[in-house]
C-alpha positions as CSV (number, residue, x, y, z in Angstrom):
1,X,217.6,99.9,63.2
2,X,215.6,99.5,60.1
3,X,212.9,96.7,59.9
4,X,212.5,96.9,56.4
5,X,213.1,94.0,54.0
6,X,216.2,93.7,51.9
7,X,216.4,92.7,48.2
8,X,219.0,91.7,45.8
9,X,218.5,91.2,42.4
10,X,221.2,90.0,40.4
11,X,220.6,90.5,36.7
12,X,219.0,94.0,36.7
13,X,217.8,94.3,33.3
14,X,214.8,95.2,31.7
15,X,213.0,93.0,34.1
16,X,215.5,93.3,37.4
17,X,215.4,97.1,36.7
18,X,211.6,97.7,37.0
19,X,211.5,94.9,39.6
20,X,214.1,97.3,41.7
21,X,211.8,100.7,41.2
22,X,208.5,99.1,42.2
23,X,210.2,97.4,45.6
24,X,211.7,100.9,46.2
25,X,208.5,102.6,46.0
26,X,207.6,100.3,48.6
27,X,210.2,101.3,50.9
28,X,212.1,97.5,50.8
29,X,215.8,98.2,50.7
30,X,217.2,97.2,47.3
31,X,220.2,96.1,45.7
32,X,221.7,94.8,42.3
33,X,224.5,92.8,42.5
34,X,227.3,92.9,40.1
35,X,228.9,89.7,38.8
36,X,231.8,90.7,41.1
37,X,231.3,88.4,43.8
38,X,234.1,90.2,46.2
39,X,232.0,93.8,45.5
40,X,228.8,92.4,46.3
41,X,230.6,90.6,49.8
42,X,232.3,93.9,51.0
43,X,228.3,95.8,50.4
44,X,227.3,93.0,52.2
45,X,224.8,92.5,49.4
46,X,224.2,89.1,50.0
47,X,223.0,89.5,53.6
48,X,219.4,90.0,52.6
49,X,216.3,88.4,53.3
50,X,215.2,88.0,49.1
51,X,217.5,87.4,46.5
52,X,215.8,87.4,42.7
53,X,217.8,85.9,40.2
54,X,217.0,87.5,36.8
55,X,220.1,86.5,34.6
56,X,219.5,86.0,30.8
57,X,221.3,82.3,30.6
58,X,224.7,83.1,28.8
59,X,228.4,82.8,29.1
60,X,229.7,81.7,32.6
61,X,225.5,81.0,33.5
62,X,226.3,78.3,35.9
63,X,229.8,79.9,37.3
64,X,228.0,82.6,38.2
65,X,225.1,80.6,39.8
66,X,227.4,78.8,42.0
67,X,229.5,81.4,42.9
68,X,226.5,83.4,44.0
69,X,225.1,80.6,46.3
70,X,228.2,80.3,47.8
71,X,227.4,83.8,49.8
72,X,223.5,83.0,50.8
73,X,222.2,82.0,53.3
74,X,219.7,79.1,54.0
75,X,217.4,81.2,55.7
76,X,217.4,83.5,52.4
77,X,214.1,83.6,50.1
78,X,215.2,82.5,46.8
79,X,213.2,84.0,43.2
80,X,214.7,82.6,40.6
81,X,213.5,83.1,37.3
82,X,213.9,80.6,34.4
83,X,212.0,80.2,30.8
84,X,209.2,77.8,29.6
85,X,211.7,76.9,27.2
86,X,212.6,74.6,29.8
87,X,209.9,72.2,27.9
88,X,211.7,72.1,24.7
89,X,214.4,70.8,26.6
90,X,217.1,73.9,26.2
91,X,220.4,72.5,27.9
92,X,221.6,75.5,29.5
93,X,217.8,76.2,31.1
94,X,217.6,72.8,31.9
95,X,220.8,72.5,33.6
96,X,220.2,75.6,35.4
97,X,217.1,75.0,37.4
98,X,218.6,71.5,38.6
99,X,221.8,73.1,40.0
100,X,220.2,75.8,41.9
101,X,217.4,73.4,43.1
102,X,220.2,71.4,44.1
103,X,222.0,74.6,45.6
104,X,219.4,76.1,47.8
105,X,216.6,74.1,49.3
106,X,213.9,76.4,49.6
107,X,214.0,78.1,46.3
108,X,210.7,78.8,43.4
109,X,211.5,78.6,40.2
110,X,209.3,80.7,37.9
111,X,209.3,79.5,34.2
112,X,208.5,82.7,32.5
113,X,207.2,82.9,28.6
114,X,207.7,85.3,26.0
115,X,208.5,88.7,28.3
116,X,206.7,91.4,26.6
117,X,205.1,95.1,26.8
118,X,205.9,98.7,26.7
119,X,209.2,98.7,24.1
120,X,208.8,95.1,23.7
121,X,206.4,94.9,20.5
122,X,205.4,91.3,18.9
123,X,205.9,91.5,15.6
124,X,208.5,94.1,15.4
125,X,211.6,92.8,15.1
126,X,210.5,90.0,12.0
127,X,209.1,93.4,10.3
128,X,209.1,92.7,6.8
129,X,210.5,89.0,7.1
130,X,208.9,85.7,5.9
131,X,208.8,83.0,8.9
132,X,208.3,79.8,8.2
133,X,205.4,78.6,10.1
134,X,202.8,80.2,12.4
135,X,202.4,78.9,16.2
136,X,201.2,80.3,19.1
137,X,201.9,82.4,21.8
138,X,203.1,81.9,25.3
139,X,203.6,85.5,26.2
140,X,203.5,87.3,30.0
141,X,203.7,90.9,30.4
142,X,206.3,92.1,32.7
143,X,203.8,94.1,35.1
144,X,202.7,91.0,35.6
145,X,205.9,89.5,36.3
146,X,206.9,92.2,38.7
147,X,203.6,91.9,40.3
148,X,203.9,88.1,40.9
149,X,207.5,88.8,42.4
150,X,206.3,91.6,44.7
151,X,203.6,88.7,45.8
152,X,205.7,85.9,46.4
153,X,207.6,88.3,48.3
154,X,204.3,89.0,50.8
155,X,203.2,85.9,51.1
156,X,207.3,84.1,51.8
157,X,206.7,81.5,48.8
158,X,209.2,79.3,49.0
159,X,209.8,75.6,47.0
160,X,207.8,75.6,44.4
161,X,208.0,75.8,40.5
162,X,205.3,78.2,38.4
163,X,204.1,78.7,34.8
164,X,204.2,82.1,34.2
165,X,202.2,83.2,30.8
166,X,198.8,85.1,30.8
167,X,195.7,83.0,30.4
168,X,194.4,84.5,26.8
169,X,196.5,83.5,24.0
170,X,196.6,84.0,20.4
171,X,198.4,83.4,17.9
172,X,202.1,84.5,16.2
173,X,200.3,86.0,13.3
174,X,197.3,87.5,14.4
175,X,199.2,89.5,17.3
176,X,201.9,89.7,14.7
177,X,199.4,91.7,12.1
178,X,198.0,94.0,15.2
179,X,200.8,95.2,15.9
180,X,202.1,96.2,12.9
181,X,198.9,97.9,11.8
182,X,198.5,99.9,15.7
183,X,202.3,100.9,15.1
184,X,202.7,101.0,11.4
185,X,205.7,98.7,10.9
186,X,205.8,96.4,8.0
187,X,203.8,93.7,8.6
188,X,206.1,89.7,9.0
189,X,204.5,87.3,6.4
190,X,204.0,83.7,7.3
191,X,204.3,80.5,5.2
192,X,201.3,78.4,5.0
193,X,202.1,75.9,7.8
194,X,201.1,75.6,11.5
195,X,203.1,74.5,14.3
196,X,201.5,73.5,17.6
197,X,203.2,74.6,20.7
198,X,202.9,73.2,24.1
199,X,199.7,74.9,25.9
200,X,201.1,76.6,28.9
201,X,199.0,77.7,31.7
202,X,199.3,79.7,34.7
203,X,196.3,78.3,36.7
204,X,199.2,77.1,39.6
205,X,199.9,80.5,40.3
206,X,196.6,82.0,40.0
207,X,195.7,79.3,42.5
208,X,198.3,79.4,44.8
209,X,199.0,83.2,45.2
210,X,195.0,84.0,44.5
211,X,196.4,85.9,41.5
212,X,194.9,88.0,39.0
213,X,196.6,89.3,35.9
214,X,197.0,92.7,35.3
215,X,197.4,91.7,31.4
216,X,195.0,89.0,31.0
217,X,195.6,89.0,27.4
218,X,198.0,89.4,24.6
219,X,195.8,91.1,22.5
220,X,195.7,94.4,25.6
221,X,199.2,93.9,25.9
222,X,200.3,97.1,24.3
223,X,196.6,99.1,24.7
């Protein structure tokens, strides 16, 4: 009989997916689950000790949620990951975390920022746009976030709620212009104003898990 640990990770995207490789590397037993709750039953996908919930919050969010708690658990270590824009009050984010608080009792939230690295470029998709304002950045690479997964994994984290953004930030335009120059793209302009974001920090889970980022800053993010 096997005695290693068994993951499922519904929403296997570009997080979920390199979350998957670097637990199978580890030899934990890994599956993603489908939204096809009778599939993931007959698998027996749901009988795991981890389940990491990496779903982008769109159509059917909640359904899906619900559904999916239905089939774990209490005893089941709960990774679910959410968005800092939890702060500027986005309904579907905030509605979220409250219902699976309310749905599992043991569960850490992680309130990511602005996933970036490898194929994710700042900068590159307002290529040769104007933006109205310049702000600044709440941005986490996703080694990190993998890496912060694997740990709360080790170390059975459970009911708690983390920042997730590295700890040197810049600013929209400054990593905007870096970019474009280390890639060659067409550099985004920016109108004259600044907007101040809220300052996010990830001193919780630094203190918490005794965690050092890989990515300390958003300037090395694509060095």
């Amino acid at each position: 009989m096997s005695n290693k640990k068994s993951v499922s990770i519904l929403g296997c995207g570009w997080v979920g997916k390199a979350l998957k490789s670097s637990l199978n590397a580890e030899s934990y037993v890994v599956h993603c689950l489908t939204r096809n709750i009778l599939e993931n039953k007959k698998a027996q996908w749901y009988d795991v000790d981890i389940l990491v919930i990496a779903l982008p919050p769109k159509e059917e969010y909640i359904e899906v949620l619900e559904r999916t708690f239905e089939n774990i658990d209490e005893r089941v270590q709960v990774i679910f990951l959410s968005s800092i824009s939890f702060y500027n009050e986005k309904n579907l984010v905030v509605e979220a975390e409250k219902r699976v608080q309310e749905l599992h009792s043991w569960i850490v939230v992680l309130r990511l920022g602005g996933l970036m690295g490898y194929n994710r470029i700042a900068g590159k998709y307002t290529s040769g746009k104007t933006l109205a304002y310049d702000s600044n950045t709440n941005y986490v690479h996703r080694d990190d976030v993998v890496a912060i997964i694997k740990k709360l994994i080790e170390m059975k984290t459970q009911h708690n709620i983390f920042d997730i953004v590295a700890p040197l930030q810049t600013t929209k335009k400054k990593i905007f212009l870096q970019n474009s120059e280390q890639f060659g793209f067409e550099k985004t302009e920016f109108l004259p104003y600044f907007k101040n974001s809220r300052v996010i920090s990830a001193d919780k889970i630094c203190k918490v898990l005794k965690y050092t980022f890989e990515k300390k800053s958003v300037e090395d993010f694509w060095k």
